[in-house]
VOPAGU-2260 file (C-alpha; in pm, 1 decimal, decimal comma):
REM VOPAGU-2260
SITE   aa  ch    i         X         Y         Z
SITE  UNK   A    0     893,4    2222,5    7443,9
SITE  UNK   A    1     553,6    2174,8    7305,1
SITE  UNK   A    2     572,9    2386,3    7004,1
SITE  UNK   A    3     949,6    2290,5    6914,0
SITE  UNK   A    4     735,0    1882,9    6903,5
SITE  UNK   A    5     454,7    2029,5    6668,0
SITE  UNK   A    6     745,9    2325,8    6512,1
SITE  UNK   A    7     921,7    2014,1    6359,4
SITE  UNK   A    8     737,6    1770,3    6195,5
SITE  UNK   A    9     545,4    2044,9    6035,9
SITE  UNK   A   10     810,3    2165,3    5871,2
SITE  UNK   A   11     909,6    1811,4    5781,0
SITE  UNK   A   12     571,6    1761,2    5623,8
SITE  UNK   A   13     538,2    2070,2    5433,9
SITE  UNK   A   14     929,5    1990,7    5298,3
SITE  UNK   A   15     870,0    1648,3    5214,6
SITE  UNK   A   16     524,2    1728,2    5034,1
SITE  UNK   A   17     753,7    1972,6    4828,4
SITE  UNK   A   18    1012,4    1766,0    4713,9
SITE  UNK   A   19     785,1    1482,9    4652,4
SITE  UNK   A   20     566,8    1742,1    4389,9
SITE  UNK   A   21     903,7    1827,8    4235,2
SITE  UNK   A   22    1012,4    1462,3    4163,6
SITE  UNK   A   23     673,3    1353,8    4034,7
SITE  UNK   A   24     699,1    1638,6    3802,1
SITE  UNK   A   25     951,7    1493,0    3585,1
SITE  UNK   A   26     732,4    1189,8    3555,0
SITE  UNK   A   27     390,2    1333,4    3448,6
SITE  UNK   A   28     583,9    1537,7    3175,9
SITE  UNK   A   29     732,3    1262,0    3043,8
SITE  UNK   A   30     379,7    1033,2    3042,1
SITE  UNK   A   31     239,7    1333,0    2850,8
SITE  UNK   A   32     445,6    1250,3    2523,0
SITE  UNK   A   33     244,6    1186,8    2225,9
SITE  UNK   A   34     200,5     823,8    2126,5
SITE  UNK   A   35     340,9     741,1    1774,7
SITE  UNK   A   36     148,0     524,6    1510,9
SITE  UNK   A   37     272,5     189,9    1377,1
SITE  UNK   A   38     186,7     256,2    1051,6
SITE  UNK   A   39      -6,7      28,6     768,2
SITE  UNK   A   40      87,0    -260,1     626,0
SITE  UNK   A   41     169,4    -288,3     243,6
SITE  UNK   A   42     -70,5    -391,7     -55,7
SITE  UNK   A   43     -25,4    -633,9    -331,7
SITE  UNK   A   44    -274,2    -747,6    -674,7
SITE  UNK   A   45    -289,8    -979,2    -939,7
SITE  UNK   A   46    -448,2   -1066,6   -1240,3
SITE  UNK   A   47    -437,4   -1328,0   -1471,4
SITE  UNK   A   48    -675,2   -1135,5   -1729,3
SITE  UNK   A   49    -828,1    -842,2   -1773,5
SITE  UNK   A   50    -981,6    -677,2   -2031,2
SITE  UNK   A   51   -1147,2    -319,6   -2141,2
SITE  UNK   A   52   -1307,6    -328,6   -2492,8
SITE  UNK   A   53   -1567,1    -184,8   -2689,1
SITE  UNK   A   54   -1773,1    -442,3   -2890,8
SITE  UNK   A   55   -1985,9    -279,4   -3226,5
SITE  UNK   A   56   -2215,1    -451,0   -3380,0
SITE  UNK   A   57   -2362,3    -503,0   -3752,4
SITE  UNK   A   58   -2684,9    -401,8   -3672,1
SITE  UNK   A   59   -2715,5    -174,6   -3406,4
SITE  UNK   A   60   -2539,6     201,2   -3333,2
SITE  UNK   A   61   -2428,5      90,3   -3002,7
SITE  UNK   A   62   -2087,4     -21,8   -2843,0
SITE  UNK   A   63   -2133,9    -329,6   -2583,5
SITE  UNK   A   64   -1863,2    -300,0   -2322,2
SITE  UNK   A   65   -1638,3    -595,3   -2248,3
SITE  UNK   A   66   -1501,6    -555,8   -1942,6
SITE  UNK   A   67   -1378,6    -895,1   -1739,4
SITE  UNK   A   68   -1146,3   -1022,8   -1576,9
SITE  UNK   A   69    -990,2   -1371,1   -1471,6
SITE  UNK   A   70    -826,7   -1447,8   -1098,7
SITE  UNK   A   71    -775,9   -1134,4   -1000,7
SITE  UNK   A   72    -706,7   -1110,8    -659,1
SITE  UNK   A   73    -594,8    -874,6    -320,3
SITE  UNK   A   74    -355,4   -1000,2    -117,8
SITE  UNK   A   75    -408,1   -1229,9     103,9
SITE  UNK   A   76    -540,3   -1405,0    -221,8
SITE  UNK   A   77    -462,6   -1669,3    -452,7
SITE  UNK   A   78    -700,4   -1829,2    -713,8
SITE  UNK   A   79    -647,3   -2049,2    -966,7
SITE  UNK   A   80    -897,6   -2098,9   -1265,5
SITE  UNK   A   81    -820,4   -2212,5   -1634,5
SITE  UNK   A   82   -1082,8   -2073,4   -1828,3
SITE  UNK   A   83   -1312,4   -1764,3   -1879,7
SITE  UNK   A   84   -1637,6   -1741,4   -2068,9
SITE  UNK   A   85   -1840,7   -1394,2   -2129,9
SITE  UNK   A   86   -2157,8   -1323,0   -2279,7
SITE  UNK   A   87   -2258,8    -976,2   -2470,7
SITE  UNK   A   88   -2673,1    -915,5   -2586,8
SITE  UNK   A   89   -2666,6    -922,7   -2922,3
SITE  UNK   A   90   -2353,5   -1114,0   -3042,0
SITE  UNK   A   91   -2372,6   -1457,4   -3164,7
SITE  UNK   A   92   -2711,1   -1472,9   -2991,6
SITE  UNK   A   93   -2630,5   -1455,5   -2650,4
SITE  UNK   A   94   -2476,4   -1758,7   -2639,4
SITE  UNK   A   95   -2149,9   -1752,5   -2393,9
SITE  UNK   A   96   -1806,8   -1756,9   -2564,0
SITE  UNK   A   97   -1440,6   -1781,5   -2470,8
SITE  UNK   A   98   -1259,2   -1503,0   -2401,4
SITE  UNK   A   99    -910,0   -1703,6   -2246,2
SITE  UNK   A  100    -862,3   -2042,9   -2217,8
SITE  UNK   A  101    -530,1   -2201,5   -2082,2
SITE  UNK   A  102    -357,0   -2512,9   -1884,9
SITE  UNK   A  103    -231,5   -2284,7   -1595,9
SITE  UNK   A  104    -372,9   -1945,4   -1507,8
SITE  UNK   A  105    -274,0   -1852,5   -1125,2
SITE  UNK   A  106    -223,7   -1526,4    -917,9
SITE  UNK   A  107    -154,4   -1476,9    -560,8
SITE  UNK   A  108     -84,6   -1191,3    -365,3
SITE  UNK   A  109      12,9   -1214,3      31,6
SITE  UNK   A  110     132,4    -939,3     255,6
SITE  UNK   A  111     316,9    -920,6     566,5
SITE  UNK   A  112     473,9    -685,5     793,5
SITE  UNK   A  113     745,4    -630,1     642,9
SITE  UNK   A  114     690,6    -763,4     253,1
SITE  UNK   A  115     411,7    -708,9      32,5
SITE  UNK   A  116     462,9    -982,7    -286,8
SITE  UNK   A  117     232,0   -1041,2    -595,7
SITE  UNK   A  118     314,1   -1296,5    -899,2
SITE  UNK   A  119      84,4   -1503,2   -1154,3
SITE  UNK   A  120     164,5   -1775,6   -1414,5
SITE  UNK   A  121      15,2   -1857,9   -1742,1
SITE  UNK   A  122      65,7   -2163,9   -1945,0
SITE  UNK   A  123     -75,6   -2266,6   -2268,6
SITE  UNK   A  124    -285,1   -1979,5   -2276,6
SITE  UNK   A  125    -526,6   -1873,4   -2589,9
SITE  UNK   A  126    -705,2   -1515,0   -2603,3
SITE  UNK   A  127   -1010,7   -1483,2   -2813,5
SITE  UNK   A  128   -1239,0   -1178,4   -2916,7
SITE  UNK   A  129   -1646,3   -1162,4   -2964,8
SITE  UNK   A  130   -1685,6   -1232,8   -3336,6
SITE  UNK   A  131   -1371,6   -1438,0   -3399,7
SITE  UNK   A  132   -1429,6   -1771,2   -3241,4
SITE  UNK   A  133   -1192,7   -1999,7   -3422,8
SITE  UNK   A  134    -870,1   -1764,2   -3451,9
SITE  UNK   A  135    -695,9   -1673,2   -3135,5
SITE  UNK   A  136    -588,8   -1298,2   -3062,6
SITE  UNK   A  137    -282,0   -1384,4   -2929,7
SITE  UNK   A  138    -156,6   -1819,1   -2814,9
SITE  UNK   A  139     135,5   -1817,6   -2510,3
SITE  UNK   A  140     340,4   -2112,2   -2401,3
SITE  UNK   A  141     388,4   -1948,5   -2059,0
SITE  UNK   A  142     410,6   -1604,7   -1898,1
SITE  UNK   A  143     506,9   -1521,7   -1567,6
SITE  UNK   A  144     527,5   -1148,1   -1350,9
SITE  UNK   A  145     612,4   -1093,2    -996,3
SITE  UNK   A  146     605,6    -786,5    -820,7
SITE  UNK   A  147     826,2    -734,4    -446,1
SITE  UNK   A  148     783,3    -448,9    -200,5
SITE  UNK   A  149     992,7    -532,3     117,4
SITE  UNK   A  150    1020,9    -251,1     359,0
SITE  UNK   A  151    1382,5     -69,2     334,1
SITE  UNK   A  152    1468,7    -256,6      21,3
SITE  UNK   A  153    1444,2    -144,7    -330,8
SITE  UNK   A  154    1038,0    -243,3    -499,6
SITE  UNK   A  155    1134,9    -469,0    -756,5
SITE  UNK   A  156     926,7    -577,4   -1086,5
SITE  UNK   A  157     976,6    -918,7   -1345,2
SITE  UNK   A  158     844,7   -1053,9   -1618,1
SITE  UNK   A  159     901,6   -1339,1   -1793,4
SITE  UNK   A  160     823,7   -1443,9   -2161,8
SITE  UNK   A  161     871,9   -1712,8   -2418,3
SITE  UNK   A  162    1103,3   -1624,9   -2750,1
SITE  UNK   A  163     783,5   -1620,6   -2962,8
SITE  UNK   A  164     449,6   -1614,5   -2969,7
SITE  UNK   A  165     113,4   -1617,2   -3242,3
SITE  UNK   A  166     -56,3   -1304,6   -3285,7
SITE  UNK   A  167    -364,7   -1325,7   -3482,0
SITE  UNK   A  168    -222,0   -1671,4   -3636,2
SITE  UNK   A  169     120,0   -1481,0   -3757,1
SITE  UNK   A  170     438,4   -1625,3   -3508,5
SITE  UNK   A  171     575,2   -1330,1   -3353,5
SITE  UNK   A  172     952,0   -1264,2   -3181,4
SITE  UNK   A  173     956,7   -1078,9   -2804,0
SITE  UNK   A  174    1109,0    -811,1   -2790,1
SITE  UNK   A  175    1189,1    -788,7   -2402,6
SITE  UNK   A  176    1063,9    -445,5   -2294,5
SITE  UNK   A  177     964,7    -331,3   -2650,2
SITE  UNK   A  178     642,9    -264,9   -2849,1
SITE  UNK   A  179     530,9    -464,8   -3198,9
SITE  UNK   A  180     292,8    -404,2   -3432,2
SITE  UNK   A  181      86,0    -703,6   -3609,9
SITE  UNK   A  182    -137,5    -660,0   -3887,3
SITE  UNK   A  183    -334,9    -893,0   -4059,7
SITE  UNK   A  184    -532,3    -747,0   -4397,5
SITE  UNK   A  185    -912,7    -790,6   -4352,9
SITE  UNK   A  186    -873,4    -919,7   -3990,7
SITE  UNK   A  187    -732,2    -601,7   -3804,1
SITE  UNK   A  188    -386,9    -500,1   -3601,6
SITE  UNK   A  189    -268,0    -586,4   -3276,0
SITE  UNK   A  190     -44,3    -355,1   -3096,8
SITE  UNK   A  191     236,9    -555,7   -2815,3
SITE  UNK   A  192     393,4    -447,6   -2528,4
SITE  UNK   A  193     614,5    -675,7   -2365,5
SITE  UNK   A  194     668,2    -763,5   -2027,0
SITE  UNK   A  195     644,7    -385,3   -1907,6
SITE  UNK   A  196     757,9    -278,7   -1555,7
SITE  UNK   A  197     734,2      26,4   -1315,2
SITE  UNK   A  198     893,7      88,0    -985,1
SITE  UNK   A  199     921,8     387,3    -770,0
SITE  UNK   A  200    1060,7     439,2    -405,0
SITE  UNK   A  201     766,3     195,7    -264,0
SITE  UNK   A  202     598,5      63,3    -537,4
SITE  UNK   A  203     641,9    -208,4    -798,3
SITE  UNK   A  204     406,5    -383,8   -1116,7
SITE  UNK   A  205     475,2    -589,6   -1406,1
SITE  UNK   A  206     276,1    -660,5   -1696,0
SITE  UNK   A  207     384,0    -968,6   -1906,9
SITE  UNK   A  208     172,3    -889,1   -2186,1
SITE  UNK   A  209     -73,6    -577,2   -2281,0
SITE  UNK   A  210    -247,8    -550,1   -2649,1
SITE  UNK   A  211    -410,7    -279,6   -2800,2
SITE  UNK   A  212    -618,6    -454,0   -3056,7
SITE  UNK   A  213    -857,1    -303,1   -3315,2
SITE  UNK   A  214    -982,7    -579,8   -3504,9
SITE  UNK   A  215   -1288,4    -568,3   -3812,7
SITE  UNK   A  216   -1445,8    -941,3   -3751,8
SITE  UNK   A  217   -1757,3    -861,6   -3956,1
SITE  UNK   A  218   -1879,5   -1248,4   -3786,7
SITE  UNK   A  219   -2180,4   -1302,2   -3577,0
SITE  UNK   A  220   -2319,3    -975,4   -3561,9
SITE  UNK   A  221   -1996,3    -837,0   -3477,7
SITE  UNK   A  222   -1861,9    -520,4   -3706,7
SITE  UNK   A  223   -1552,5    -395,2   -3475,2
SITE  UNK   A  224   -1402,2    -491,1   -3163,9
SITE  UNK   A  225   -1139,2    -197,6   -3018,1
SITE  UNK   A  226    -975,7    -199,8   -2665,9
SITE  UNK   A  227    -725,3    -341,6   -2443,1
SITE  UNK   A  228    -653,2    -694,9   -2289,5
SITE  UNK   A  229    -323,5    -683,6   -1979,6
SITE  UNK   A  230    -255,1   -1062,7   -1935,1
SITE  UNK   A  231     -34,7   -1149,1   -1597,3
SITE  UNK   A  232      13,6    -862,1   -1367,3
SITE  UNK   A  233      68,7    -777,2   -1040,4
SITE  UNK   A  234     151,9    -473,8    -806,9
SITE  UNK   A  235     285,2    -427,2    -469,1
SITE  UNK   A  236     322,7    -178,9    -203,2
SITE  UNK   A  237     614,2    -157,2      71,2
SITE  UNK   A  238     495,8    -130,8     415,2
SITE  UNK   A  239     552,5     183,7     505,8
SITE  UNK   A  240     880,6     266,2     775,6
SITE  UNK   A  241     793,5     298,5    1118,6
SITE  UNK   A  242     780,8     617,5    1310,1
SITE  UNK   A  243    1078,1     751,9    1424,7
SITE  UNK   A  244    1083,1     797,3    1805,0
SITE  UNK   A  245    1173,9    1194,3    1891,3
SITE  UNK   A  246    1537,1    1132,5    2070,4
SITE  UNK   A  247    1557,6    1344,6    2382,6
SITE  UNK   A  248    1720,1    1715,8    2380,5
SITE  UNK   A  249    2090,9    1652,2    2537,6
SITE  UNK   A  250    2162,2    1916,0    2812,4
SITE  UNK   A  251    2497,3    2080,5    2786,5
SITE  UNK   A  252    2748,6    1932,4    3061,4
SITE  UNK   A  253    2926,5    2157,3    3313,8
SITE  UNK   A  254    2836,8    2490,2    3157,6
SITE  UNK   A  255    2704,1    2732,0    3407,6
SITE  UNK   A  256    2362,4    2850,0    3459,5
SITE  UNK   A  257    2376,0    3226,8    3513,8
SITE  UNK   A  258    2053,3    3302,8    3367,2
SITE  UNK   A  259    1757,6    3352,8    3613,0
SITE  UNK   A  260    1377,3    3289,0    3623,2
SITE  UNK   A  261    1325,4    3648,9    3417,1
SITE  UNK   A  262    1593,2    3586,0    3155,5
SITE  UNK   A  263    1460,8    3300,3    3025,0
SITE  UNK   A  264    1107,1    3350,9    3075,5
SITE  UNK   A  265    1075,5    2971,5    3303,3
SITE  UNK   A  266    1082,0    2647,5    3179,8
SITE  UNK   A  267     863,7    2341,9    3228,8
SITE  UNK   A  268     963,0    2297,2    3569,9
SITE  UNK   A  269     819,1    2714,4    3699,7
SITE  UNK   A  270     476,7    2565,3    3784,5
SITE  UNK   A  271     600,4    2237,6    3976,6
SITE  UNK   A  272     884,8    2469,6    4136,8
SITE  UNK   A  273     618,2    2740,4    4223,5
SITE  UNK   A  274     349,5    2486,0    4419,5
SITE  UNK   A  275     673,5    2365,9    4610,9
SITE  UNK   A  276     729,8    2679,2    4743,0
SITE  UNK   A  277     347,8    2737,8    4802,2
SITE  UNK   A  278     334,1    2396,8    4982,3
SITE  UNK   A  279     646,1    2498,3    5160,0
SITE  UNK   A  280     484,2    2869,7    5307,6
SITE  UNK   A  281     129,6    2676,5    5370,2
SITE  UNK   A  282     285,0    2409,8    5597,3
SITE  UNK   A  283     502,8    2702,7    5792,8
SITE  UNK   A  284     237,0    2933,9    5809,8
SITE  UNK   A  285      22,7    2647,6    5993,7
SITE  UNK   A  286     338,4    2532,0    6187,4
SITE  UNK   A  287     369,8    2879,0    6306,3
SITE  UNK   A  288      -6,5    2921,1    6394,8
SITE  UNK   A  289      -7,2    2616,2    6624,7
SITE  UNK   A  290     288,0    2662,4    6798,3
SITE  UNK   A  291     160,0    3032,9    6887,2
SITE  UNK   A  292    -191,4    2843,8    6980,9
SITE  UNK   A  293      25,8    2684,3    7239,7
SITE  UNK   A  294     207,3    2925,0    7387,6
């Protein structure tokens, strides 16, 4: 009587600490999946100005660099500012001068989740060089470029332009998208490209306006001015797509598992299945000890 009481419950025990190691092994698997990143968001720039030139002078076997730039900005940005002054040792003696003045000269860039956007805007804009104070390397009524990266959607890249402008005080015609030469006998040339535009898979930028300029001032100590000026730009990046979740592997219904433990080499399950069974022997072996101990 006494060892069919303590018989019993052992075996209960030992069968419920089994089953209850089996079901929690589904569980701990499953908490043991990798976590997944949520990725970056996108970028976005603009710039109103910005310039790379090489200043000579008359007197000296040197190039002063010009390099400056006007509201340029990383999104979340804006600024707005009209006018831009530089000053380079040696040319008109150190005193400041204009490189761009204008009515309207803004760029903003913001980015979000799921949109990364840049865009500027130039109005009554006038573009001088270091030894040519009084004529303007290029004069623009207004210019305009936007760049949009949304995620999933095509980038997308704009620019907008007036039908003419003055290069170097000759009026020019745009060419949307095309390239013009300007020269100007004893002053220098001016290459054009207008409102020029990339995009790839993620990406986007517009340029309204770049100039290659090589121009022969021979004014306040300047002998040669050679470079590049980009007026309105901006860039954006798409936020990239979020990680895919792995989708679980789908079991084959009703086919028949004939295949054993040594055919297949085990599965995730073998070491959850095998301290079951070890659990299961432990808690019988004890059971059977007692119940002997009381007989």
């Amino acid at each position: 009587m006494n060892g069919t009481t303590f018989r019993m419950p052992a075996r209960r025990l030992a069968a419920a600490a089994a089953a209850t190691a089996l079901a929690a092994a589904p569980a701990l698997l499953a908490g043991a999946a990798p976590a997944h990143a949520t990725g970056d968001r996108g970028r976005a720039s603009a710039a109103v100005l910005r310039t790379g030139l090489d200043v000579s002078l008359l007197d000296k076997t040197v190039q002063v660099p010009l390099a400056v730039s006007l509201n340029e900005v990383r999104a979340p940005r804006s600024a707005e500012k009209t006018s831009l002054t530089a000053t380079l040792d040696g040319v008109d003696g150190g005193r400041p001068f204009s490189v761009l003045r204008a009515d309207v000269a803004r760029a903003e860039a913001t980015v979000t989740a799921e949109r990364a956007e840049a865009s500027t805007r130039l109005a009554r804009a006038r573009l001088h060089l270091p030894g040519l104070p009084l004529l303007s390397v290029v004069e623009v009524d207004a210019v305009t470029s936007k760049a949009v990266c949304a995620r999933g959607a095509a980038p997308v890249a704009s620019s907008t332009l007036p039908a003419s402008l003055t290069v170097l005080g000759k009026r020019v015609s745009v060419t949307t998208g095309g390239t013009t030469d300007v020269k100007v006998p004893g002053v220098g040339e001016v290459r054009l490209d207008f409102a020029h535009r990339e995009t790839t898979s993620r990406t986007a930028a517009a340029t309204a306006l770049r100039l290659r300029v090589t121009v022969d001032p021979l004014n306040l100590n300047v002998a040669e001015v050679e470079g590049t000026l980009t007026l309105a730009e901006a860039t954006c990046e798409a936020p990239p797509a979020p990680a895919s979740t792995p989708k679980p592997a789908v079991k084959p219904q009703g086919a028949p598992e004939t295949a054993d433990l040594a055919e297949t080499g085990g599965s995730s399950l073998t070491p959850w299945l095998a301290a079951g069974a070890t659990a299961l022997l432990a808690a019988g072996a004890g059971a059977l000890a007692l119940a002997r101990r009381k007989n």
